[in-house]
C-alpha positions in Angstrom: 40.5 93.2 181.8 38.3 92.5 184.8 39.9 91.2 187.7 37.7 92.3 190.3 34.9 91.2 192.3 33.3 94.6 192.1 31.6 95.4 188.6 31.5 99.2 189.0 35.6 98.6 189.4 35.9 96.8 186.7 33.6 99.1 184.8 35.4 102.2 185.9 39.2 100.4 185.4 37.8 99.7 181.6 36.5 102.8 181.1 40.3 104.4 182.5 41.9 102.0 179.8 39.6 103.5 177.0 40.7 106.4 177.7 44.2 105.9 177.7 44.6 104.1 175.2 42.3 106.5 173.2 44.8 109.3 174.3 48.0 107.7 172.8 46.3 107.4 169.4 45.7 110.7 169.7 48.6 112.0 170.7 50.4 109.7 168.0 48.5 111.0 165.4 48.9 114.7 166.0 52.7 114.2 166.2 52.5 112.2 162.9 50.2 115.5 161.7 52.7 118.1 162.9 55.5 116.2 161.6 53.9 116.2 158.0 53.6 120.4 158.6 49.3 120.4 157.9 49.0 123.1 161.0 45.2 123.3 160.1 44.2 120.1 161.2 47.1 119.8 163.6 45.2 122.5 165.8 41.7 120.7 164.7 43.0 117.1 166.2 44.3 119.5 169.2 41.0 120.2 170.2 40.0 117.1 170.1 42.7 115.8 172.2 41.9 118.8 174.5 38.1 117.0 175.2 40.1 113.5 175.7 41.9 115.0 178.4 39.1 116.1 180.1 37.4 112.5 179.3 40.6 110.6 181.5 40.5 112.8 184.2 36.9 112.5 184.7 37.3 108.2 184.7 40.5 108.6 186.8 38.8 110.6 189.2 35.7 108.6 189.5 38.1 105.6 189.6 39.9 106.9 192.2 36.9 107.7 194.4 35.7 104.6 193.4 38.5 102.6 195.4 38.6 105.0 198.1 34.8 104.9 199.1 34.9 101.1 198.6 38.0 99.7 199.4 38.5 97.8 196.2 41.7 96.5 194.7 42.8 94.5 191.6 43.6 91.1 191.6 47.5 91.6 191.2 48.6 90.8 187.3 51.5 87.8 187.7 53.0 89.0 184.5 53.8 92.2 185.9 54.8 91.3 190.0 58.4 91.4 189.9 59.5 87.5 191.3 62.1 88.0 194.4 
């Protein structure tokens, strides 16, 4: 994933990814849970997902101040720049 010159952005964009990504499996799986109707470890995984939560806002926001005090941007991705 790095595309940066800067290795605390591309530390903090991974660490943002993580998260993310470790959200949706989390999120999956407790709708998979409530779907099957086992409401005790339905709420169990909930507070889990709960600390996740917590976990992305914390990289986002250092992410975020990351670029801001720096000035840092990503090398644009061509597989997702729109072609005119």
């Amino acid at each position: 994933m790095p595309n940066n010159n800067c290795p605390e952005y591309d530390r903090l964009e991974t660490e943002v990814d993580e998260n993310l990504s470790q959200l949706k499996e989390l999120t999956t799986l407790q709708l998979e849970i409530f779907r099957s109707k086992n409401y005790n470890r339905f709420m169990r995984l909930d507070k889990e997902l709960e600390l996740a939560v917590g976990e992305k806002e914390r990289s986002i926001g250092a992410f975020k101040e990351h670029v801001k005090q720096h000035q840092c941007q990503p090398v644009p991705d061509t597989k997702f720049t729109e072609s005119k």
